[in-house]
Each structure stands twice: as C-alpha cells, then as structure tokens.
Phi, psi and omega in degrees: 000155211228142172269135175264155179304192131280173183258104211291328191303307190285340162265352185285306182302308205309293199276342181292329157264350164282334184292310185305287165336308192294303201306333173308288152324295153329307167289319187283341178300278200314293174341296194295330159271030174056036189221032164287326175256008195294113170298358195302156178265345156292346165305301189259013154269020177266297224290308188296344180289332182270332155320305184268350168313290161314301131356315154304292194313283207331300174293326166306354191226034126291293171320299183312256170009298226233033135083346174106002152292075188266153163254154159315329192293308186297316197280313169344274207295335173285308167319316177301295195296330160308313185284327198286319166324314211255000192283311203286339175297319170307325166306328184267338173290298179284358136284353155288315159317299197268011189239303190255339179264323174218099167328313204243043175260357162334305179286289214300285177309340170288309172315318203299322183294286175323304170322303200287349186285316191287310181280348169281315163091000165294336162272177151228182204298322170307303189301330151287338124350259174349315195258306199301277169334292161342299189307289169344301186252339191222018177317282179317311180297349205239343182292309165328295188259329177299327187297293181334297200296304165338294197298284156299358180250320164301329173266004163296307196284304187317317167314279173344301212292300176279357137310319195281310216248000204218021176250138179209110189286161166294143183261135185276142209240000000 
C-alpha cells in the first residue's frame, strides 16, 4: 500500500496566510499607534521573529503531516512559499494603508527617510532631495519587488536553517 505525501503547496497557502494575518495584524497595531512609519529596528526584529516562528510551526507540521520525515529540500521550499504568501498579503495591506487609512503615509515615509539622512550626514541636501523625491514618485515600483524579493530570501534561509535541523530521511528498507 503506498502512503500518499502531504502536499508542500497546501501548508505553504495555509501557514503562508496565517503569517500574512499576524503581519496584517501587526501593521494594524503599529498604525493605531502612530509608529507604521517610525524606522526602530525593533519593529522589524518582532517581525522577523513572528516570520521565523511561523515559518517554523509550517515545517514542523509537514514533518508531522509526512510521517516524521522531512528532506532538506521540502522545508527551503516550504520556507520560500510561506514569506512568499505572506509577502502578497503584506503588499495588500500596504496598499490599503496608502490608499485608505493613511493618504500620507507615503509622504510620511519619505519624511522618515529624509530625517534619517539629514541626521546621518553623508549626503547632501541636493542628494536628500533626490532620495526624498525618488521615495515620492517611485515608492511602488520599488516596494513592490523589494517586499517580494526580501521575503523570499528571508523563508529561504529559515527554511535552509529548520531544515537543517528538522530533517530526517526515510529509511530505506
């Protein structure tokens, strides 16, 4: 009798939208407190820690799903499909941030951007100008594939990393 597999695509959508929901969440947090544009880096060590949590439980409940077995192979792709799910939710929450809850976080992120530049002090004002304008005018083009690209090189390594550590082959008989 033949075991049929789990499916890596169907835990990939599942935990790949529970992730998107936290982040979602998450983001509706930072909002209500006026710190969705704020740069602290704790904000994005929360994230990634609720990234690799999530990211974990996924494989772990593959493994489980698949008999106590995992390939090195499964969890990469499983890491990868999760952030990839949860990257496009994130995309839609911040076109909803910039289209309906905050008109001007646009702007707002441009501001954050400038400040930090202005307090670092390696440009100059033409060149924060620039940057400042750039944000302005090319936010989407550049949001777009960075959220993605990010996202999925972050469930790469995470994968890689509980794979390495959450792999166990079938023994061949």
């Amino acid at each position: 009798m033949e075991e049929t597999q789990p499916k890596i695509g169907k835990f990939s959508l599942n935990y790949g939208l529970i992730l998107g929901v936290i982040g979602v969440i998450f983001g509706i947090m930072l909002y209500t407190m006026d710190a969705h544009t704020s740069r602290d880096a704790s904000n994005t060590i929360i994230n990634l820690v609720i990234t690799a949590a999530v990211i974990t439980w996924g494989i772990w409940a593959f493994r489980k799903a698949n008999g106590g077995f995992l390939k090195l192979g499964q969890a990469v792709k499983l890491g990868a499909g999760i952030a990839l799910i949860s990257a496009i939710i994130s995309l839609i929450y911040i076109f909803f941030l910039a289209n309906v809850l905050d008109p001007e976080f646009i702007v707002k992120t441009a501001e954050a951007a400038k400040a930090a530049s202005i307090e670092d002090g390696r440009m100059s004002s033409a060149q924060i100008q620039q940057q400042y304008d750039g944000t302005i005018n090319m936010f989407w083009v550049f949001t777009i594939p960075v959220v993605l690209i990010f996202s999925v090189i972050i469930g790469l390594v995470i994968g890689l990393i509980d794979g390495l550590i959450l792999k166990k082959a079938k023994p061949d008989y």
